[in-house]
N, CA, C and O of each residue as an XYZ file, in Angstrom:
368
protein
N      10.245    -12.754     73.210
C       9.695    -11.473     72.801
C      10.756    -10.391     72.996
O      11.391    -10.287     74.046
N      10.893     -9.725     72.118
C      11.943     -8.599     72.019
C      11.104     -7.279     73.144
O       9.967     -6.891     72.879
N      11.832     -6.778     74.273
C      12.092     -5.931     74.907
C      12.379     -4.642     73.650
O      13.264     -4.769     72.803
N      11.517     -3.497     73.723
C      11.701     -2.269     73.155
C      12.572     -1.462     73.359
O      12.892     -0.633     72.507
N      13.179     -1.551     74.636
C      14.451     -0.675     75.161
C      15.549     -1.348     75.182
O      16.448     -0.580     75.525
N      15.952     -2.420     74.986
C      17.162     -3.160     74.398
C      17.251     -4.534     73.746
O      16.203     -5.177     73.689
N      18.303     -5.040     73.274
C      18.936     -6.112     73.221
C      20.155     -6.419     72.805
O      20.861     -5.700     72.098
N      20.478     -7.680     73.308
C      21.608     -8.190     73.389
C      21.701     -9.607     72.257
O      20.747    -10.373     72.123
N      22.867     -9.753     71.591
C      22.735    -10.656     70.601
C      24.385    -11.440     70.937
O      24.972    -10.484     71.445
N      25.227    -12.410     70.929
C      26.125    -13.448     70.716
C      25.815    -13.985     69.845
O      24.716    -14.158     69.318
N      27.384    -14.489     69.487
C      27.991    -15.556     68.726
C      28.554    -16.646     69.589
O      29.420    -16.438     70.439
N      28.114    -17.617     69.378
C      29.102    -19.005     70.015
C      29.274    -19.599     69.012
O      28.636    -19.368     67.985
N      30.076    -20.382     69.109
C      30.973    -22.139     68.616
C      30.396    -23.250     69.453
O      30.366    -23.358     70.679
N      29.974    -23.997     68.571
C      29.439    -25.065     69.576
C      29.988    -26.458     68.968
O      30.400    -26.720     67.838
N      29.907    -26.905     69.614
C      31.306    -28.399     69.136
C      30.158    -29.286     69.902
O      29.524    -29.232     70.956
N      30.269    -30.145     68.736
C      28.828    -31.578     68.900
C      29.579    -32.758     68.743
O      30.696    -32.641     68.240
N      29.225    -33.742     69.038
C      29.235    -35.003     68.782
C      29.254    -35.129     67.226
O      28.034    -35.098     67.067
N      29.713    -35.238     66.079
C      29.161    -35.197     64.767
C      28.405    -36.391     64.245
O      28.173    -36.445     63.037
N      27.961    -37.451     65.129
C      26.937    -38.273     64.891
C      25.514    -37.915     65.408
O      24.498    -38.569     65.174
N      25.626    -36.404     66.392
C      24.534    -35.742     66.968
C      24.379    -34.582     65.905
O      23.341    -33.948     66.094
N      24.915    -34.264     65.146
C      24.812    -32.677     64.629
C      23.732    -32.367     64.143
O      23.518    -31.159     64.252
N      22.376    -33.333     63.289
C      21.535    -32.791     62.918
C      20.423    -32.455     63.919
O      19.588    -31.596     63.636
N      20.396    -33.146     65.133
C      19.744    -33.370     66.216
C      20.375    -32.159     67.356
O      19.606    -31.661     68.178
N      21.137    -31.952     67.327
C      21.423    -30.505     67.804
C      21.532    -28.919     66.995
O      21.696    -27.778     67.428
N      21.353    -29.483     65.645
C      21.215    -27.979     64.799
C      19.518    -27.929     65.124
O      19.085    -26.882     65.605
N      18.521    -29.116     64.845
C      17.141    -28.892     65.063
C      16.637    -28.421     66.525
O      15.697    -27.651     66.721
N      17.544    -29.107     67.638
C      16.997    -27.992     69.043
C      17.492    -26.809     68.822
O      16.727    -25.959     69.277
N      18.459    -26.338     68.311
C      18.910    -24.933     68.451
C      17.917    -24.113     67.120
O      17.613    -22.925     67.218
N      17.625    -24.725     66.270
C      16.429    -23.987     65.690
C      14.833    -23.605     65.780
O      13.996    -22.911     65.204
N      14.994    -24.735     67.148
C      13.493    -25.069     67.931
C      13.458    -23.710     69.003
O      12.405    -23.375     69.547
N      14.934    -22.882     69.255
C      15.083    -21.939     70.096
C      14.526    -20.580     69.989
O      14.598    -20.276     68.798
N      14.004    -19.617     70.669
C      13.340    -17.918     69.792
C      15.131    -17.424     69.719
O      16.067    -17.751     70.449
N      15.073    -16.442     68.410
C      15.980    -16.049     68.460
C      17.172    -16.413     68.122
O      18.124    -15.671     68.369
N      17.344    -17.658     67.477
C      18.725    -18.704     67.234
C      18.689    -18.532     66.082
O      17.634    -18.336     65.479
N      20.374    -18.588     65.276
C      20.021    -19.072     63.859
C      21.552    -19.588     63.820
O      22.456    -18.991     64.406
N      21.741    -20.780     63.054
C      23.104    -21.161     62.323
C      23.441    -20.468     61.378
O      22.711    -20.269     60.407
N      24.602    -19.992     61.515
C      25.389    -19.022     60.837
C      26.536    -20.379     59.798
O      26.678    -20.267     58.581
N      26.857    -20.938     60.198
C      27.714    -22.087     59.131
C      27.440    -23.561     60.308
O      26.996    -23.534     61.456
N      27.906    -24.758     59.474
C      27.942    -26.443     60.234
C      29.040    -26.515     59.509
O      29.381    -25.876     58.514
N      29.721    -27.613     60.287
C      30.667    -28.649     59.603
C      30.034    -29.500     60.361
O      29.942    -29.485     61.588
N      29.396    -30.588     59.265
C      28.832    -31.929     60.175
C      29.822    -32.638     59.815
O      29.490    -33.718     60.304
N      30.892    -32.833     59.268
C      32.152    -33.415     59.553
C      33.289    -33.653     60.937
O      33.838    -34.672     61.354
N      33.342    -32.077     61.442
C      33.855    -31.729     62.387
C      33.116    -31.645     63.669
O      33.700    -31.526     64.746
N      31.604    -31.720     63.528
C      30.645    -31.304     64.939
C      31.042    -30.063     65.428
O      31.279    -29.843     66.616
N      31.142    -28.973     64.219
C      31.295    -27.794     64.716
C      29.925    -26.899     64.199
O      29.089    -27.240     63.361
N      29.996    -25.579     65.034
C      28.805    -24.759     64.426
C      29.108    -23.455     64.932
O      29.851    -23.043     65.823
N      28.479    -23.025     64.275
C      28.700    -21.208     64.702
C      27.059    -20.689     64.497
O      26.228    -20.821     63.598
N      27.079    -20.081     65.735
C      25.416    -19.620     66.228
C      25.535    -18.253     66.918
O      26.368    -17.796     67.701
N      24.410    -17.753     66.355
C      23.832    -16.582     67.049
C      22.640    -16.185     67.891
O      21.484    -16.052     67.490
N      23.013    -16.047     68.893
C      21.716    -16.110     70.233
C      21.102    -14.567     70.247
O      21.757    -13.569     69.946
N      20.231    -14.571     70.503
C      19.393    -13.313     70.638
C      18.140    -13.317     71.826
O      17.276    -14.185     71.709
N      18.043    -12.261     73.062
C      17.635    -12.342     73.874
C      17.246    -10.865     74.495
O      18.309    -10.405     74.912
N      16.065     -9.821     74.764
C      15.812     -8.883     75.691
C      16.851     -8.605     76.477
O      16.976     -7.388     76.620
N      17.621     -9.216     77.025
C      18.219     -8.574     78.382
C      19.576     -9.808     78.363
O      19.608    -10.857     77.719
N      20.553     -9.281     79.242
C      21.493     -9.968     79.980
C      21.536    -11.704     80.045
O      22.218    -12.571     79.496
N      20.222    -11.684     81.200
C      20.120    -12.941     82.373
C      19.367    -13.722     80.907
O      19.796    -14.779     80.444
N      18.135    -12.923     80.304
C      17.934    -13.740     79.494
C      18.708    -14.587     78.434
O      18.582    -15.798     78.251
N      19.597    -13.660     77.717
C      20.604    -14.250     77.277
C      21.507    -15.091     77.776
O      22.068    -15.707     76.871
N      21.976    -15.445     79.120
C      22.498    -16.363     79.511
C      22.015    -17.416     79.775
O      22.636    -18.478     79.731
N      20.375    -17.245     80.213
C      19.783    -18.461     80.045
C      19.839    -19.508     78.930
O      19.937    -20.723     79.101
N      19.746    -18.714     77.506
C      19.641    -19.258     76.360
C      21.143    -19.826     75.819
O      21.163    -20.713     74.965
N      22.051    -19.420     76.214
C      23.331    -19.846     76.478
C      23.404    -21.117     77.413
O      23.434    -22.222     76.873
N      23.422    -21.050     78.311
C      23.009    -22.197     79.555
C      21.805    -23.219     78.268
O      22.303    -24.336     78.130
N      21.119    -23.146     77.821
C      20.764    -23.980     77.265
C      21.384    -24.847     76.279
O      21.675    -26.039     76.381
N      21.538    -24.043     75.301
C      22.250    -25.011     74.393
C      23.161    -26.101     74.893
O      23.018    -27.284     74.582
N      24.354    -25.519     75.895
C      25.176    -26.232     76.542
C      24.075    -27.602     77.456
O      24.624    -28.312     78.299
N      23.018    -27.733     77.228
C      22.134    -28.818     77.738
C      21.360    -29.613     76.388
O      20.564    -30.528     76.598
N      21.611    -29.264     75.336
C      21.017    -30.090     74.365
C      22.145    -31.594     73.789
O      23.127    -31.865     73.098
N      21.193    -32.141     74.602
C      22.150    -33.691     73.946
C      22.966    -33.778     72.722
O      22.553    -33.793     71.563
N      23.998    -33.824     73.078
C      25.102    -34.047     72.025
C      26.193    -33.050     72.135
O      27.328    -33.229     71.693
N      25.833    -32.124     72.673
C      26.537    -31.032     72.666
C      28.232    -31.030     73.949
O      28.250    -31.302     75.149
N      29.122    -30.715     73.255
C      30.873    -31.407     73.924
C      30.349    -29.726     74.269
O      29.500    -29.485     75.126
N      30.889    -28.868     73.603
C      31.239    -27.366     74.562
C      30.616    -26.337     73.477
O      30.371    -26.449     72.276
N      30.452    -25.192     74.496
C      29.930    -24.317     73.841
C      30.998    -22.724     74.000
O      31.234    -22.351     75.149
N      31.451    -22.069     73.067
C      32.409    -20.886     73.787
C      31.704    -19.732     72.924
O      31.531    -19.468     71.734
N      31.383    -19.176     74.210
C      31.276    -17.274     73.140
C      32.251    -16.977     72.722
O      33.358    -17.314     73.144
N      31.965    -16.181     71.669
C      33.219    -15.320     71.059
C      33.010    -14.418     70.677
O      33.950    -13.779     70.203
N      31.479    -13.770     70.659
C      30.787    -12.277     70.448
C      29.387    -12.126     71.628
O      28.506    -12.924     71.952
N      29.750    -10.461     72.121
C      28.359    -10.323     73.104
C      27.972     -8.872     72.547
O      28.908     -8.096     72.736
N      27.022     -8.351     72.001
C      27.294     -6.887     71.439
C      25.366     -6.812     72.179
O      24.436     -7.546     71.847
N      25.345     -5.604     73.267
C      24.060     -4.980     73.707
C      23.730     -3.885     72.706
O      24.640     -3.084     72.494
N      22.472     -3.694     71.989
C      21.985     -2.881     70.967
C      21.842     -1.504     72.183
O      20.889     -1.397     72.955
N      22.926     -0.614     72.122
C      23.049      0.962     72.606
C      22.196      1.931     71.869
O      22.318      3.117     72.175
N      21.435      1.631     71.035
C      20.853      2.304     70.304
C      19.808      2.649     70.517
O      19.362      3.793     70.422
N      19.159      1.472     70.909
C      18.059      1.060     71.945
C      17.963      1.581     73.200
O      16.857      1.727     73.721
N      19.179      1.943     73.868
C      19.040      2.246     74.902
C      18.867      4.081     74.931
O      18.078      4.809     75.533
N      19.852      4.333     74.107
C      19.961      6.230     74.007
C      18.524      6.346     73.281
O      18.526      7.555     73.047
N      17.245      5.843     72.752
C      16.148      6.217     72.510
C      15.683      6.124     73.469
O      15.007      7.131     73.676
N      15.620      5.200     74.542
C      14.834      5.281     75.873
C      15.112      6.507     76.384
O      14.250      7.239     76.872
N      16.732      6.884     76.267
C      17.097      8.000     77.517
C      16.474      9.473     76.705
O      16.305     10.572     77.234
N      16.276      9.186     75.641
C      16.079     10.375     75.011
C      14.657     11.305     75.274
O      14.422     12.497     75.472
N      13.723      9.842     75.140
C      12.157     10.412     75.599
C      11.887     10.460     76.663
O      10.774     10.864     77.000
């Protein structure tokens, strides 16, 4: 559930097994907030975007993926907190 006074959204790379890839694109779509942005089921690569209320939550959901069978590594490479969200809180 999206928090009204912020959020936080990433990008990771996630590098699979490529005999696991359809079986790890379906948990990561089973996730709130996930979506595949491109696959190479050739390569067992993927590029994903996490979306989460807060911080800790977002790392949880991070910490997950890196637990779905098949999955070799996971690396962020984008963390952007919605500030926009936040200067409307401070405003009212």
């Amino acid at each position: 559930m999206r928090n009204e006074n912020s959020w936080h959204v990433c990008g990771l790379v996630i590098q699979a097994r490529a005999a696991d890839i359809a079986a790890v694109q379906s948990a990561l779509l089973a996730m709130d907030d996930a979506a595949i942005a491109a696959a190479s089921e050739e390569k067992g690569s993927l590029a994903v975007t996490l979306g989460a209320p807060d911080a800790a939550s977002l790392l949880r959901n991070i910490e997950s993926t890196r637990e779905i069978p098949g999955v070799l590594a996971v690396s962020l490479v984008y963390h952007q907190q919605d500030e926009e969200l936040e200067q409307s809180k401070e405003a009212s």
